[in-house]
Each structure stands twice: as C-alpha cells, then as structure tokens.
C-alpha positions in Angstrom: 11.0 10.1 -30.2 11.9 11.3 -26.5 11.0 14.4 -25.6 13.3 15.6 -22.0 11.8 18.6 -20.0 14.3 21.4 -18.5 13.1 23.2 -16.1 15.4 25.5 -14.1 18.8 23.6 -14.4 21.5 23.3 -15.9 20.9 22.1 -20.0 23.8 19.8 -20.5 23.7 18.1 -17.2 20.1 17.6 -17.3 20.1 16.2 -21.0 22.9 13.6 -20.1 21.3 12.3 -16.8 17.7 11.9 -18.9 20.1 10.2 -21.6 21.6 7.9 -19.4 18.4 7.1 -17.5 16.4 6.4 -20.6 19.4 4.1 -21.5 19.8 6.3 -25.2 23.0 5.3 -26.9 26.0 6.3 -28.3 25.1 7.8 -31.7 21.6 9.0 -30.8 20.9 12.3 -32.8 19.6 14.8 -30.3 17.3 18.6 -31.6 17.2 20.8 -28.5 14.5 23.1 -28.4 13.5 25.5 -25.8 13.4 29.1 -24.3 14.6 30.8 -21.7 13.9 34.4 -19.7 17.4 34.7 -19.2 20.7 32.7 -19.5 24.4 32.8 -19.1 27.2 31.8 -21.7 30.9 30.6 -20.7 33.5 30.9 -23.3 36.7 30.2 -23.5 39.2 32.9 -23.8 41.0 32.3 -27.8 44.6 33.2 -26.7 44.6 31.0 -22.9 42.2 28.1 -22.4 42.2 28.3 -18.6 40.4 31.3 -18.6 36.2 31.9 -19.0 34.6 34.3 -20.0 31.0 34.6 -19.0 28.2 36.8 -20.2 25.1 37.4 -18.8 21.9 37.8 -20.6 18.6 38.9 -18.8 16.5 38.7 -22.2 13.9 36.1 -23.5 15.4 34.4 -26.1 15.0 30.9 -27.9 18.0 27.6 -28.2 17.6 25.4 -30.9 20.5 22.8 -31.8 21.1 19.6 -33.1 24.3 17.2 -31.9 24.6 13.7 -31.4 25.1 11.7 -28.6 29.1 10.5 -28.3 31.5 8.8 -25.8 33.8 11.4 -25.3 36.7 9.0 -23.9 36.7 7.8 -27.6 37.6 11.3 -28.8 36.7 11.7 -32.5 38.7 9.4 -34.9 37.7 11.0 -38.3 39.2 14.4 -37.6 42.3 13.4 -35.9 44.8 14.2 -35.1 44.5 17.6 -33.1 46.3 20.8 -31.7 43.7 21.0 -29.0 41.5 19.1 -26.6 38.9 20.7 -24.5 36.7 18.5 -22.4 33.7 19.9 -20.7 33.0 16.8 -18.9 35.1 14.6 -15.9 37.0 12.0 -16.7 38.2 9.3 -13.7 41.8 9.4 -15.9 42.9 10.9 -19.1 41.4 8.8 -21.7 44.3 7.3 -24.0 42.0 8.1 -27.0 43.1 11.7 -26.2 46.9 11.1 -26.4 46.5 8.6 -29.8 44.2 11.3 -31.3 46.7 14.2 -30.7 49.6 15.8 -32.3 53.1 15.7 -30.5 53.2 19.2 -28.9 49.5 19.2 -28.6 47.2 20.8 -25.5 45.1 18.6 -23.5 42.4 20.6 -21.5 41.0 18.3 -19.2 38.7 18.0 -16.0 39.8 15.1 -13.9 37.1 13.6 -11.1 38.4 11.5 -8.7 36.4 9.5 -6.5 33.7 11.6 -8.2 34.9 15.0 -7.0 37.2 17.0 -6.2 38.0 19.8 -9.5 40.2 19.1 -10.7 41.5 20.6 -14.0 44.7 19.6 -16.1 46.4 21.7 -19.0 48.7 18.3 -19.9 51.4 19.0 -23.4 51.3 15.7 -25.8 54.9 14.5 -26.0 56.5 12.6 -28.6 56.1 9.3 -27.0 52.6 9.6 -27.5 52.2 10.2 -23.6 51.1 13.8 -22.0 52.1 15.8 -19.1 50.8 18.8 -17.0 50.0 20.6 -13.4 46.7 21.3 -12.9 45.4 24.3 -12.6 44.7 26.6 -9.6 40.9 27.3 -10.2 38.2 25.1 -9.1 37.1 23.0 -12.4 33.2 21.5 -10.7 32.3 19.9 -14.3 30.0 16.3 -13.9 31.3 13.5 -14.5 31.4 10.7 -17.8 27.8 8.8 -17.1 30.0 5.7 -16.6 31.2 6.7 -13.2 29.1 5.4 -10.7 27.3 8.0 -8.4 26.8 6.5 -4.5 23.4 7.3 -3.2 22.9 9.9 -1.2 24.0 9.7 2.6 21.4 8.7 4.9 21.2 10.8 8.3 21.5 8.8 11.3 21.7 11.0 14.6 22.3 7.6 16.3 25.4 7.5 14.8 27.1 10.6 16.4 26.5 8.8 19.8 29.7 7.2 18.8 31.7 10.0 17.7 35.4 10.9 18.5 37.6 13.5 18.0 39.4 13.6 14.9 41.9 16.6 13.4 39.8 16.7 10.3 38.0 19.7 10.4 34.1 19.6 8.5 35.3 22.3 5.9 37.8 19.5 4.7 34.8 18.2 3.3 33.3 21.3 1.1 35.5 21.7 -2.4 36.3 25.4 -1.2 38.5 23.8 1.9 42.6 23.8 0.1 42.5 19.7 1.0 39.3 19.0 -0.4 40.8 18.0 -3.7 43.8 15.7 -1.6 41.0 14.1 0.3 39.6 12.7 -3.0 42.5 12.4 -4.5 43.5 9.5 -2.3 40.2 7.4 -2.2 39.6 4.5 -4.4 36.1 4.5 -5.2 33.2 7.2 -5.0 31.8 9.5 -2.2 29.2 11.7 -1.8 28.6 14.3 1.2 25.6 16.1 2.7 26.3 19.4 5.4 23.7 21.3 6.9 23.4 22.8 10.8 21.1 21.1 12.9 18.0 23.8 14.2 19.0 23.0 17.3 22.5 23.7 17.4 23.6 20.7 19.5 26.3 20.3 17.2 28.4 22.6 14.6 28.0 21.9 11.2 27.8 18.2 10.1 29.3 16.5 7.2 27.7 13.6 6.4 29.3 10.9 3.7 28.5 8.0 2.2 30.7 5.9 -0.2 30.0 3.7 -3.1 31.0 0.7 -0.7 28.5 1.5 1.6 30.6 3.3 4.1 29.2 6.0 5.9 30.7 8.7 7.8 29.3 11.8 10.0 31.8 15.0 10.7 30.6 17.8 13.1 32.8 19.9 15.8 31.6 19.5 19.4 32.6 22.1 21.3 35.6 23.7 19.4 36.8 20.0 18.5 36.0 17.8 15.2 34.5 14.8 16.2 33.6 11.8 13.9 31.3 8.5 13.6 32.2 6.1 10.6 31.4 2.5 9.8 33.3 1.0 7.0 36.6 2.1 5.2 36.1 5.2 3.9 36.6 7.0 6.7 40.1 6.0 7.8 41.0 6.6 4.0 40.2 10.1 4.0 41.3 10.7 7.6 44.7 9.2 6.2 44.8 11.6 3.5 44.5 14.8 5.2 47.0 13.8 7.8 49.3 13.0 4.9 48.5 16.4 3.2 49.4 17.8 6.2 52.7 16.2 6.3 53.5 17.5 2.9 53.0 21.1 4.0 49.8 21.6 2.8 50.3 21.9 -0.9 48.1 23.9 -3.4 46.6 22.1 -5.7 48.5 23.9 -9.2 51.8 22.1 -7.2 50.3 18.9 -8.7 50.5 17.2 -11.6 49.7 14.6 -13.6 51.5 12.0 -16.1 49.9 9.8 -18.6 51.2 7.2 -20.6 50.1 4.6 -23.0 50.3 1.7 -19.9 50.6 4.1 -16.8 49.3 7.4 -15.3 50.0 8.8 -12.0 49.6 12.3 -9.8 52.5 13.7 -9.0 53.8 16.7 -6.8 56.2 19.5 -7.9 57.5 17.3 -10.6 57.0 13.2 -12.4 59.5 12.0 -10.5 57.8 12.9 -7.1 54.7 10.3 -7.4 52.0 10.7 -5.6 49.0 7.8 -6.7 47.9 6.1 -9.4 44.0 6.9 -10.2 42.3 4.2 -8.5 44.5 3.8 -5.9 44.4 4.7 -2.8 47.5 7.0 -1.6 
C-alpha cells in the first residue's frame, strides 16, 4: 500500500505525478481519502461541452473515491463505441484509440499539448472514415499533460548569458500563454520547453523570459530599453523566433481559426480549413 499526501494542490495533478514517480502501473486500484476547508468543482455544462461551470464551496467537507489507474490514449475498449469523448488530460496528438472507439458522428473533446504547452483545446466530429475533424476552441484549455510526455528541467538562470543578447521582434509576453501567439509559438516546435519570467530587483532589465528545451537549448528574453533583446544557445530559439515571424505573416490569427485533422495514418493543424495545412505534430512548421 502507498499512501500519497496532498497538501494545497491540485488532487488529480498531484496523484498522477506521485503515480508516475513511484513507477505505479496501469491497472493500479487507487481509494482517495481526504478533507478539505474548502474546494472548487468544474462541471461541464449538459447541453455544450465547451463550457464550465464552477462552484465554489468555503465549507469543510470530506472526498472519498475509488478509480483505477488507466492509459487514457487507450480509451476504454469494453464500453465502446461512444457518442462522446471528454478528456481532462493533454494529449501530444489525438490518440487513434479515440477515433476506433467512437461512433461515426461522434464528439471528441480534447486538450491538445504541444511541445508541452500551449492550450490547446479541440471539439473534433468522428467521420465515417473512422477519422475526426475540428477547430479548436477560443478559450485557454491549461490541462497537464499524459505522464509520457517528457517534462525539460527547469531553466537555469545565467545573467552571463544576457551579455550576449540582441535585439529580436519577439516581445517577452510571446512567451506567457495569455500573449495571442503563445499557442503558435508551441505549435511549431518539435520537442518540449519550459519557461521561467520574473523582473530582476534591480530593474536593469524588463521582464525576462527564460527557456530551456528538452534538447538542452536555452534561451533568455527581456526588453532593453523599449527593445526585445535575446541570448540563446542551441535550436530552440531560432525555432520559436521563426514561428512568431511566420504568425505574423499570416495576420496574426486567433487560435479558434485553427484546426485540426486526424486520420488513421496522418494528422495535421490546419488554418481556416484541411486544405490549408499548417504542421504535422512533431514537426516543426
């Protein structure tokens, strides 16, 4: 028996990093026991699945509950087929279990993570062809990701490094998942990132961004003056520099303007409509 400890975070998120570090498999039967002072519920609205509904509660109370642990890219064979998938969890590509598992005509609600971030969220229709296509939605979808996606460490600040900097048209807000390319920016990178932003106490700089990828690139973004300025080493950089100049190109689309397309052999991101392909996830644009 394993007993995991949550203390001021979020349940499910803490539950499946302690899963994953204690190496518990698929299959695991997990009781949850515990009690709160207060505590907030989403739900999903029963007549549209893209909206939440959230209630707070500011009153002791206890959470029992048993489940077992699953791969959710396997879906759940002895039910299927279904009208409706709702994942709470990002995936780095719709998983095909989710297309064989579905009816034709069928809603696939789906969180999409690429390069480990960005918030996506897709509403794809099950076709008969046994593929699925959707835009994703407008709203910010920050849901953690499958525990088989590989999480860089975090970035390690080196103030040597901005000795080096030069100016760049990235701004540091590109950065932050609140900034409109934000999602573009991770749209187009191969493999993992994580970022770091804080103001230095001394103000010698603006804000700085700092990044490090899963290849071991590292990247620092600050403004200097009234001008972005940036220090890289390795690939990542000119990867995501590439992508905001090319999300600039396209006029600066909304995210809800994309789209994506999955198929038993293929899937790709599109804009406005299939035929306008933008990358296949893992690629970089």
């Amino acid at each position: 028996m394993v007993v995991i400890e949550v203390r001021n975070a979020e349940l499910l998120e803490t539950v499946a990093k302690e899963a994953k570090r204690l190496n518990i498999a698929n299959g695991a039967i997990v009781s949850l026991i515990g009690a709160v002072d207060s505590f907030t519920i989403s739900t999903m609205s029963t007549h549209d699945a893209t909206k939440d509904i959230i209630s707070d509660y500011s009153v002791p109370a206890e959470m029992t509950g048993t489940g077992e642990i699953a791969n959710g890219a396997a879906g759940y064979p002895p039910h299927a087929r279904y009208d409706r998938v709702i994942a709470t969890v990002a995936f780095p590509r719709v998983p095909p279990a989710h297309l064989e598992q579905t009816h034709a005509g069928a809603l696939i609600l789906i969180p999409l993570s690429f390069a480990g971030r960005g918030g996506l969220m897709a509403l794809l229709r099950r076709d008969e062809s046994a593929g699925a296509s959707g835009r994703f939605l407008a709203q910010y979808g920050g849901f953690m990701a499958v525990r088989n996606v590989p999480e860089p460490a975090a970035p390690k600040i080196r103030p040597r490094l901005l000795a080096a900097a030069r100016p760049t048209e990235v701004p540091p807000a590109a950065l932050t998942d609140a900034h409109p390319a934000a999602f573009y920016l991770s749209l187009c990178c191969s493999s993992p990132y994580r970022t770091l932003g804080f103001t230095p106490d001394d103000h010698s700089t603006g804000r700085q961004t700092w990044g490090r990828g899963a290849d071991g690139s590292t990247f620092a973004l600050t403004t200097l003056g009234d001008t972005p300025h940036v220090a890289a080493e390795g690939p990542l950089w000119a990867t995501l520099e590439a992508a905001y100049t090319q999300w600039r190109a396209l006029g600066q689309p909304a995210r809800d303007r994309f789209g994506i397309t999955a198929e038993r052999a293929r899937q790709w991101v599109w804009l406005d409509h299939p035929g306008h392909v933008i990358i296949e996830p893992g690629m970089s644009c």
